[in-house]
N, C-alpha and C positions, 0 to 999 in steps of 0.2 A: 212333298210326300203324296203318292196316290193315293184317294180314296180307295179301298178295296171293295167297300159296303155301298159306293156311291152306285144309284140304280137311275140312269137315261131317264128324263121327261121326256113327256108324250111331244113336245116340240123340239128336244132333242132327237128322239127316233124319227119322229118326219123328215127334219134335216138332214139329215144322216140319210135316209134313204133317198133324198134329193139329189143329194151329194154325190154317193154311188151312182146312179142311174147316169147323172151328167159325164161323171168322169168313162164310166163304161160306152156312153153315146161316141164319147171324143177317141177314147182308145179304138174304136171301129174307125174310124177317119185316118182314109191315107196321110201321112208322113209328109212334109214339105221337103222337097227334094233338089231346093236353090236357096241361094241369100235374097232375100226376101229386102229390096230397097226401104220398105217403111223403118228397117230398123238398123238401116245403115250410121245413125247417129249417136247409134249408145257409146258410150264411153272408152270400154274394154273391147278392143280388137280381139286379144282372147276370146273375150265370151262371144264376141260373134264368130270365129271359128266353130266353138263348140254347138252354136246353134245351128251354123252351116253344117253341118255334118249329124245335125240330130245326135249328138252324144248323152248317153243316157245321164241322168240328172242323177246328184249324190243321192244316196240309198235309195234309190227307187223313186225320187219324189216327182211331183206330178202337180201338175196345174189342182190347187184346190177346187172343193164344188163353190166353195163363193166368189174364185175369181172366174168360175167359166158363168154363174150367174150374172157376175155385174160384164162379160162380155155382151152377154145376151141381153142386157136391160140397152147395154149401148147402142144394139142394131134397132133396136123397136125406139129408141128414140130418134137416130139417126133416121129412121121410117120416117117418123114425126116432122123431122126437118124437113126434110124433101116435101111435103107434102104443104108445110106452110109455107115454104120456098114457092111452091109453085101457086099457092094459093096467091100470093101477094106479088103475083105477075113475074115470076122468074122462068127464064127458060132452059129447064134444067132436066139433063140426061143423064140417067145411070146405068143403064142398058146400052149395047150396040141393037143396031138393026137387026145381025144378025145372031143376036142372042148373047148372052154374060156381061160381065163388068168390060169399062175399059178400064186397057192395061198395055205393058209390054214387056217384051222377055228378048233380054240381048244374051251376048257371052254363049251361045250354044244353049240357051234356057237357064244358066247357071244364073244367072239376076233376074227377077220379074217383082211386077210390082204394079198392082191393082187398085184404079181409083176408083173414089167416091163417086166424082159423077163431073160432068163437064157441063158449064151453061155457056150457052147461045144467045142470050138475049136476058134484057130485062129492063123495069120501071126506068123509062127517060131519066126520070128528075136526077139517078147517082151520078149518072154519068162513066159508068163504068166501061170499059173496051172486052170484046169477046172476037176468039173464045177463050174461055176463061176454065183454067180449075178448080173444083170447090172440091175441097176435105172437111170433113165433122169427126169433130170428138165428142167426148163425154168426160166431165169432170167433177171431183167433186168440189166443195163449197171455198177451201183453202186453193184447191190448183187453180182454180176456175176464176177468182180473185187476184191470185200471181199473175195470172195471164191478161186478165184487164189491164193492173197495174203496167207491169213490165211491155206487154206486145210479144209473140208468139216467138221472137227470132230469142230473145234473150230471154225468156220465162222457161221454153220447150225445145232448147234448141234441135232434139231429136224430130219433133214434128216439123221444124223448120228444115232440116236436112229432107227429110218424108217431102215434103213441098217443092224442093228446089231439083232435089233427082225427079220428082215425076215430072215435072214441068218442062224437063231438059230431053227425058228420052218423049215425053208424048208430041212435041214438038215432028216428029215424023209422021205421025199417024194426024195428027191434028194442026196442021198449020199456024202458026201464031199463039199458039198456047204459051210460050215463052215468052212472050211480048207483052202479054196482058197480067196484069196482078191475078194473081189466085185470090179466092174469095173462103178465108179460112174461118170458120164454124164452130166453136164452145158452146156445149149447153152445158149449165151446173144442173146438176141433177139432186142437189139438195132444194135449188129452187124454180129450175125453171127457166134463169134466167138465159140468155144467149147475147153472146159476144159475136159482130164481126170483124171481120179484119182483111183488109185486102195487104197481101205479100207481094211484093214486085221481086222478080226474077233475079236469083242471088248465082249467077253462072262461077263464081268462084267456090261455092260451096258445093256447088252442083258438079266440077269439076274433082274437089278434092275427095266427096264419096264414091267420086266414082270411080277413081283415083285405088281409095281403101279399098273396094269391092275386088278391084281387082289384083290388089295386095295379097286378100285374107285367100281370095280361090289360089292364087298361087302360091301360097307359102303352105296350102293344105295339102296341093297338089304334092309338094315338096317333101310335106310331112315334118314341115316346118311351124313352131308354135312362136307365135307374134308377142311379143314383150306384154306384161298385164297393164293395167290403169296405173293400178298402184304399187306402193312400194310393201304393203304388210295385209296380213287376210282379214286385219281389224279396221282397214278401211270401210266405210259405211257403204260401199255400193258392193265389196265385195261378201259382205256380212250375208247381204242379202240374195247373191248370185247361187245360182241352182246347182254352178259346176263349183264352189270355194275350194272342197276337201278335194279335187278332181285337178282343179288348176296347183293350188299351194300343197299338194303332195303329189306333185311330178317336178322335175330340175327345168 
């Protein structure tokens, strides 16, 4: 039952108007207008249609203001990494020379996909081979534990896909990037702590998204809807999908 009588604390009106301001910043921000490789690993081939196509989300909904906060807490710590990265002798680039992220865009622009940052070098004693990819996340205190536990390929397999597509197309632009383990990056952000992990180049995974990538452009091209995850809308991944009422009421 709602409160009718219930009157917003002065820390809920701040909120709130945090909230708004963010989502207002983000709705001025051009529309991605490709499939976007970091998220070639979800689940539902559906839902990455409907991504690929910016289809509007059921009733209106919309990135909340606390998930577009903890994006933002992600980038200023992902700052953080770089910075201790390079403090403790890494040689690490996030920049091209001549200006933005590296990346790469095939398919007519239709797939791109933007890394974190490429090293060059670094402390003898690992022993590590370059050049190498590094990706950083951010997680919290449970994900971030899974991922110790388990290792990044069976914990996240989505950032493991994220990993193995960039490795496979930067391999043009960057020679040997395939060859070398990527150098994958957790910070738990309930503590602080940081996990690493080097990944050695999964050409079969890298093969089969990119395989899907170019399923999902051509089955939309088609105007064709690619089968769901799952078998009913009470599945758990679907529970939480922005398209549920979008996918499970069309045939």
């Amino acid at each position: 039952m709602i409160d009718l009588n219930h009157q917003p604390k002065f820390h809920e009106q701040v909120s709130a108007l945090l909230d708004a301001a963010l989502q207002a910043e983000r709705s001025q921000q051009a529309r991605r207008r490709y499939l976007g490789a970091s998220r070639l690993g979800i689940a539902c081939e559906r839902a990455l249609q409907y991504e690929y196509v910016d289809a509007p989300m059921d009733n209106g909904a919309e990135l909340p203001g606390r998930t577009l906060k903890i994006f933002e807490v992600g980038h200023v710590m992902e700052d953080l990494a770089i910075r201790w990265l390079r403090l403790a002798g890494f040689d690490l680039y996030t920049q091209k020379t001549s200006g933005g992220q590296f990346g790469f865009s095939v398919a007519g622009g239709r797939i791109q996909g933007h890394v974190d940052g490429v090293l060059n070098g670094g402390p003898a004693e690992l022993g590590m081979t370059y050049p190498a990819l590094w990706e950083c996340k951010t997680m919290n205190d449970k994900s971030w534990r899974d991922t110790v536990k388990h290792g990044v390929s069976k914990s996240k397999p989505i950032y493991a896909a994220q990993l193995a597509v960039y490795q496979a197309y930067m391999e043009v632009a960057i020679p040997g990037i395939s060859r070398n383990p990527a150098l994958f990056t957790a910070i738990n952000k309930d503590s602080e702590e940081i996990w690493f992990e080097q990944v050695a180049f999964d050409g079969g995974l890298a093969q089969r998204m990119s395989d899907r990538a170019v399923r999902v452009i051509t089955a939309t091209d088609s105007q064709e809807l690619l089968p769901r995850h799952a078998t009913t809308p009470t599945h758990f991944e679907c529970k939480f999908c922005p398209w549920q009422d979008r996918c499970w009421g069309s045939t």
